[in-house]
C-alpha positions as CSV (number, residue, x, y, z in Angstrom):
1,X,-39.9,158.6,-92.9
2,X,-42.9,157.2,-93.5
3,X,-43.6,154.5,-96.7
4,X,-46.2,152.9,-98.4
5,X,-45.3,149.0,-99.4
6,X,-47.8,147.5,-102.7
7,X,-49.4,144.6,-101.7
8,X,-46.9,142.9,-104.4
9,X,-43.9,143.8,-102.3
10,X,-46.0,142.9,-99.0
11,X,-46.9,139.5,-100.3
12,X,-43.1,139.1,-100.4
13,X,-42.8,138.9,-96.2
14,X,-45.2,136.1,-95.5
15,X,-44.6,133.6,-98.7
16,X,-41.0,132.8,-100.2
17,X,-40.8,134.4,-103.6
18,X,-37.9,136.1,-106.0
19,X,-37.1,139.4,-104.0
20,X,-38.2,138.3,-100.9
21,X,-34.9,139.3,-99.0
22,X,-34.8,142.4,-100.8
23,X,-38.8,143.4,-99.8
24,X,-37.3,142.8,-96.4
25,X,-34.2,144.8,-96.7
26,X,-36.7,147.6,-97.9
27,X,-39.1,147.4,-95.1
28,X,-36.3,147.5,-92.2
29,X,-35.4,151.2,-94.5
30,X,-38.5,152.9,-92.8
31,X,-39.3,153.7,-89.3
32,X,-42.4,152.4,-87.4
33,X,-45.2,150.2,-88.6
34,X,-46.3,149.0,-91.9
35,X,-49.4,150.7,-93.7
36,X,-51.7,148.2,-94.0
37,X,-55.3,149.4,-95.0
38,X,-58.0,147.0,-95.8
39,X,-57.1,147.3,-99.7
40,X,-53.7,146.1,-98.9
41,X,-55.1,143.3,-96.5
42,X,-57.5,142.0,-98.8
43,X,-55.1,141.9,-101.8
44,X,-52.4,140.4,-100.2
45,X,-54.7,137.3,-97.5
46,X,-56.6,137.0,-101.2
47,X,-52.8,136.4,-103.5
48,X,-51.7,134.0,-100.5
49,X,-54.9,132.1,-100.8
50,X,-54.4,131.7,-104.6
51,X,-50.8,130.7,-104.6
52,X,-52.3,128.0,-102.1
53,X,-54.8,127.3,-105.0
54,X,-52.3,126.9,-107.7
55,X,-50.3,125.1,-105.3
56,X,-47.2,127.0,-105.0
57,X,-46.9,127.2,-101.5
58,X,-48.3,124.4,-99.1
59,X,-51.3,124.0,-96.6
60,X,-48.9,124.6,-94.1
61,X,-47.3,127.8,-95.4
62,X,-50.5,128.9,-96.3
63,X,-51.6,128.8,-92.6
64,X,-48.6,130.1,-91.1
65,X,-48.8,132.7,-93.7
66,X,-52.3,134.2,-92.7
67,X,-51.3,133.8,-89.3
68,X,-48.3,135.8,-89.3
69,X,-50.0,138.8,-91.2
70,X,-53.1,138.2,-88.2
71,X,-50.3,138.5,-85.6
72,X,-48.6,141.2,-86.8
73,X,-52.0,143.3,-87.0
74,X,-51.8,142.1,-83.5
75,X,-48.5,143.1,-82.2
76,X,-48.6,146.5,-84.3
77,X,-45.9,146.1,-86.7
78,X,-48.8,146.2,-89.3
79,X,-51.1,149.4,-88.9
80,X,-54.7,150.0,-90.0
81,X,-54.3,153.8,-90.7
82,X,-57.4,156.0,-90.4
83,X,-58.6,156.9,-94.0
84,X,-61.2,158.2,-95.5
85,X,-62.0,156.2,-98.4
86,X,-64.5,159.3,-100.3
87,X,-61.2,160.6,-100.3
88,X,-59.3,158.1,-101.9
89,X,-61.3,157.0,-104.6
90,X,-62.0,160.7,-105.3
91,X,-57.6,161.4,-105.5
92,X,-58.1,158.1,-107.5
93,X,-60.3,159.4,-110.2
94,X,-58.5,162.2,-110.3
95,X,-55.1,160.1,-111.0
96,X,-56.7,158.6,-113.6
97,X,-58.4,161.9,-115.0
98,X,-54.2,162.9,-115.3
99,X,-52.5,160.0,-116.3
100,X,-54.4,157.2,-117.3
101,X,-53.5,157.8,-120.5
102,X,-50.0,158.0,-120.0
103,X,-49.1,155.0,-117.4
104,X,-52.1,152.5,-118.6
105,X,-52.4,152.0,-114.8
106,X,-55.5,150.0,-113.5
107,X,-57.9,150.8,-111.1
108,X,-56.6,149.0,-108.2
109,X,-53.0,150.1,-109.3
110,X,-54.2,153.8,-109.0
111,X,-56.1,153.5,-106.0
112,X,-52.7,152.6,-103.7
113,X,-51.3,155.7,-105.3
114,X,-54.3,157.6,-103.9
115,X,-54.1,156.0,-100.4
116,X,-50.3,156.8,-100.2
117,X,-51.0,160.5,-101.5
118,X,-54.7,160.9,-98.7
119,X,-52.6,159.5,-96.0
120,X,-49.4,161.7,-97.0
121,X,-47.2,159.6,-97.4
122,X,-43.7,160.2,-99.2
123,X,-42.2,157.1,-100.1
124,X,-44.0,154.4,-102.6
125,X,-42.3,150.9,-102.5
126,X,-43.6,149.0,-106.1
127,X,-42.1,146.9,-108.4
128,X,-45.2,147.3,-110.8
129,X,-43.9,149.6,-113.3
130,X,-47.1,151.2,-114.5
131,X,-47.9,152.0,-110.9
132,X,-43.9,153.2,-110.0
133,X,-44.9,155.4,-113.2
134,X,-48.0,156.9,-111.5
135,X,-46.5,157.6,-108.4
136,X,-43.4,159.5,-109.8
137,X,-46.8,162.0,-111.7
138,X,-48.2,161.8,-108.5
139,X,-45.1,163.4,-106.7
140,X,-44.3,160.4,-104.7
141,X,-40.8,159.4,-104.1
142,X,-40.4,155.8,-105.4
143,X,-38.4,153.1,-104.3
144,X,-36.6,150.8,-104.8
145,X,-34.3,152.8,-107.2
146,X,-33.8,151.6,-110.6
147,X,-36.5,149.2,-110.8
């Protein structure tokens, strides 16, 4: 079964924070490698970067940190899918078109939902609730339950 992780439950592997066992626990649910697209990548080098800024983790983690996520591009446990990105933003839009209105979901928010639906994917692991909210309309199962 294939699953697409936010980048708020992927920041969750590399730097200690609340839930960090449980993002864990979720990822070992799923077969195969992480989706990681560029979006993801971005969001979560740049949130690492600005925890090291507001200095809650250290130097240090901060290095070991980027180097883990480098490595694990490396070693495959994190994939860059194929994905064509007209596509996206166009499913995007569309989202929004739908249920902006409804879930007050941002852009970015609404772009992973349209990445998870252009690379059909089933399962959406979020702990943002206006996203979890867009996913269910977008016919994604979300996880984890009861959040």
């Amino acid at each position: 079964m294939s699953a697409y992780f936010d980048s708020g439950v992927l920041i969750k592997l590399y730097v200690p924070e609340s839930n960090s066992s449980d993002a864990a626990a979720w990822v070992r649910q799923y077969d195969g490698p992480i989706v990681f697209t560029q979006l993801q990548e971005n969001e979560v080098r740049n949130a690492i970067r600005l925890k090291s800024a507001r200095k809650e983790i250290t130097d240090a983690q901060l290095r070991a940190a980027l180097a883990s996520i480098t490595a694990d591009v490396e070693q495959g446990t994190l994939n860059r899918p194929s994905l064509d990105w007209v596509s996206a933003w166009q499913t995007a839009e569309q989202l929004s078109q739908r249920y902006a209105h409804e879930t007050l979901c941002r852009t970015l928010d609404s772009l992973h939902v349209a990445v998870a639906r252009v690379l059909r994917i089933s399962a959406f692991i979020s702990l943002d609730e206006r996203q979890r909210k867009l996913a269910k309309k977008a016919g994604l199962r979300v996880r984890p339950e009861g959040n």
